[in-house]
C-alpha positions as CSV (number, residue, x, y, z in Angstrom):
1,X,125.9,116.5,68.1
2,X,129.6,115.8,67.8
3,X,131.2,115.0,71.2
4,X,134.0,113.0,72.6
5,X,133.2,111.0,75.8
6,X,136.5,109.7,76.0
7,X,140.7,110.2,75.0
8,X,143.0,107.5,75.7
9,X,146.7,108.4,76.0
10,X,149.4,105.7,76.3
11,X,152.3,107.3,77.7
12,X,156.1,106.7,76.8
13,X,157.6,103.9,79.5
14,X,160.4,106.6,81.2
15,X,157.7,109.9,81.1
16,X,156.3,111.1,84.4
17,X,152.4,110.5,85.0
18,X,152.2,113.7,86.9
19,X,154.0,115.8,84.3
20,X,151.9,114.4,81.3
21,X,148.4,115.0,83.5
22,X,149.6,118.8,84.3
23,X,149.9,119.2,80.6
24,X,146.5,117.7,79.6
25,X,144.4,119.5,81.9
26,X,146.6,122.6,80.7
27,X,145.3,121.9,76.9
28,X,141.9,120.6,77.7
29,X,140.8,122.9,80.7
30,X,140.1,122.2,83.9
31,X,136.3,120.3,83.8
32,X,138.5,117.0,82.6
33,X,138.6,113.8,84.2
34,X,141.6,111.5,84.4
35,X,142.2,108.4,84.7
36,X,145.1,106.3,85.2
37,X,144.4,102.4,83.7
38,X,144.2,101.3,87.9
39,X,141.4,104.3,88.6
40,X,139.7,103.3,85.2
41,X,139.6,99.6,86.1
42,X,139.2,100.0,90.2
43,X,136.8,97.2,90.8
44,X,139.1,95.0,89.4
45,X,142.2,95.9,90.6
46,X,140.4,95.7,93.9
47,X,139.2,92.4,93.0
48,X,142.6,91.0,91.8
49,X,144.7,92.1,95.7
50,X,142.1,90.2,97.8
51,X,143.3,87.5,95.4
52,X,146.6,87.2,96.5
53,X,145.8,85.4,100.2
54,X,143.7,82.9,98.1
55,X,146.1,82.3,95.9
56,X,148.5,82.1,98.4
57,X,146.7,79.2,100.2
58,X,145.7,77.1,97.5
59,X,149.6,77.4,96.4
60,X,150.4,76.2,100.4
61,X,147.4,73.2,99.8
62,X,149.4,72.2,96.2
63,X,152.8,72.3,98.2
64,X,151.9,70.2,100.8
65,X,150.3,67.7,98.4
66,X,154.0,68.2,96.7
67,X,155.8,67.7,99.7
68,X,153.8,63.9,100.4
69,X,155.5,63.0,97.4
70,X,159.2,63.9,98.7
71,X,158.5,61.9,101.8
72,X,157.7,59.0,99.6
73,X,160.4,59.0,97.5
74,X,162.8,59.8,100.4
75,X,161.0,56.5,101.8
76,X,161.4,54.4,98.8
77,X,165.2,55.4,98.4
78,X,165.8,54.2,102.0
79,X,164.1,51.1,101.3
80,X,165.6,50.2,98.1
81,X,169.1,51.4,100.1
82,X,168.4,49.4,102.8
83,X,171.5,47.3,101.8
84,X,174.2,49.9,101.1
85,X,173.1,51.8,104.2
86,X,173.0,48.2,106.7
87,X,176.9,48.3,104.9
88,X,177.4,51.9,105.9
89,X,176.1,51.5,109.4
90,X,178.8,48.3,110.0
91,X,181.6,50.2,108.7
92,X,180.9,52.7,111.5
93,X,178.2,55.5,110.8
94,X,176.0,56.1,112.9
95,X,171.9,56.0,112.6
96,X,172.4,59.8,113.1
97,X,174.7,60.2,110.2
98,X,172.6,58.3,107.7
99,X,169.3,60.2,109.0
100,X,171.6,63.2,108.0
101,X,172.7,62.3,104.9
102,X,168.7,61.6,103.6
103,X,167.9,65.0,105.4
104,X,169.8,66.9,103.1
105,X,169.0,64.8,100.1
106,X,165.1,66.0,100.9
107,X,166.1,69.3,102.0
108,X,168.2,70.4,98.7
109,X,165.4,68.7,96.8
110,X,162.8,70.9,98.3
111,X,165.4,74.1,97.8
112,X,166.7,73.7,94.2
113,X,163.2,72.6,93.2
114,X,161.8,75.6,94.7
115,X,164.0,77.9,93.2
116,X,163.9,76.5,89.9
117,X,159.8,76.6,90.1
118,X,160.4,80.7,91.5
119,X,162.4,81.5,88.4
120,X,160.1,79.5,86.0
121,X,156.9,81.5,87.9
122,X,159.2,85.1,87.5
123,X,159.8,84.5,83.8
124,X,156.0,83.9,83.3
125,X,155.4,86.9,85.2
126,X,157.2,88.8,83.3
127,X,156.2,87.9,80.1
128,X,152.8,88.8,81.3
129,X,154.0,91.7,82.4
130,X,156.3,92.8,78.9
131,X,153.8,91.3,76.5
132,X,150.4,90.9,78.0
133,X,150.1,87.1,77.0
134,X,146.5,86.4,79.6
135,X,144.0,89.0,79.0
136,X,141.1,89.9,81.5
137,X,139.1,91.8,78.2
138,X,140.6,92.2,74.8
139,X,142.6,95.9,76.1
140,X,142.9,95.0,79.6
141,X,145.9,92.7,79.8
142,X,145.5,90.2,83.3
143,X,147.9,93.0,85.6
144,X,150.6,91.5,87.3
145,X,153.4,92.5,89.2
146,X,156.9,91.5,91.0
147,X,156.7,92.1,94.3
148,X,160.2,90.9,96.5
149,X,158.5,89.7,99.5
150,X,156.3,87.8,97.9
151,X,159.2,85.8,96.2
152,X,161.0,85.7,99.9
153,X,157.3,84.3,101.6
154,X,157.2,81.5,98.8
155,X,160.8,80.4,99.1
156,X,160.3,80.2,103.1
157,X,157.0,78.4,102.6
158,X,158.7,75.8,100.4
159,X,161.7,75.6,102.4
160,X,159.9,75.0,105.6
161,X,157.9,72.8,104.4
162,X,160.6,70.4,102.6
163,X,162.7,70.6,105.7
164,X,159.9,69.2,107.4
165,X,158.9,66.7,104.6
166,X,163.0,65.3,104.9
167,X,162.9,65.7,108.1
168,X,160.0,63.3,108.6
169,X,161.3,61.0,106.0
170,X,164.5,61.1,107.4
171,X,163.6,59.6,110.7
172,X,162.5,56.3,109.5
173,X,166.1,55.4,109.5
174,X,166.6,53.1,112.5
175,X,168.3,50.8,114.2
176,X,166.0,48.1,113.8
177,X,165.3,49.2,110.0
178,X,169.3,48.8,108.9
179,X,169.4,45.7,111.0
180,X,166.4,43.8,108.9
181,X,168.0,44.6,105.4
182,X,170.5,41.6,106.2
């Protein structure tokens, strides 16, 4: 018996879903089933969203991990400035000022660092996206997708997090601290 279970159709990138199903079920009759490659592959698409707050949290876990790091170098510059800045504080700035100055060391850090990891991430995306680079099976490409607010969420998070991470680091400047570096 010679029967077809099965017709895959890959559709041009500008033609309209709608318009192309219309047409098939016009050609093929009405007992047809189709499915778009998200109905086809349901489980998994399903699968692959409940991913995303996971995926989210382990990426918050890494970037606080990150963020000890940028505490410690902030730390370890202030120590091995402890001279230049004991020079700075008797030529009239204050504690405040130098916290400052270390603040926004830490804080651009954290910024260009983060931006510079969000258009890395955005290029991988979509060359995953264009070329299909991570597959899930042989035809089913790993689906991803840019989505604006979750580039906005990850800048926040990072940017919250490394003004904290300066801020932190920051305050170690004291009194006491650019006094001892004589």
């Amino acid at each position: 018996l010679n029967a077809f279970s099965s017709l895959e159709f890959k559709l041009k990138p500008n033609a309209d879903e709608a318009t192309a199903r219309e047409k098939i079920k016009q050609i093929l009759g009405n007992p047809v089933a189709l499915k778009n490659k998200i109905q086809l592959n349901d489980a998994i698409y399903k699968m692959l969203n409940t991913e995303n707050l996971a995926v989210y949290l382990i990426f918050t876990l890494v970037l606080i991990v990150a963020l000890f790091n940028i505490v410690g170098s902030l730390i370890m510059m202030i120590l091995d400035k402890k001279k230049t800045l004991n020079t700075l504080f008797n030529l009239g700035a204050t504690v405040k000022s130098i916290q400052k100055i270390f603040f926004l060391q830490g804080t651009l850090m954290s910024i260009i660092g983060g931006l510079i990891g969000l258009l890395i991430g955005l290029v991988l995306v979509l060359l995953q996206k264009e070329f299909g680079m991570v597959p899930i099976t042989p035809s089913l490409p790993y689906p991803v997708s840019v989505n604006l607010w979750n580039l906005v969420l990850v800048f926040l998070t990072i940017s919250a997090f490394g003004i904290l991470a300066s801020k932190i680091a920051s305050m170690r400047i004291s009194k006491n601290l650019l006094e001892s570096a004589l």
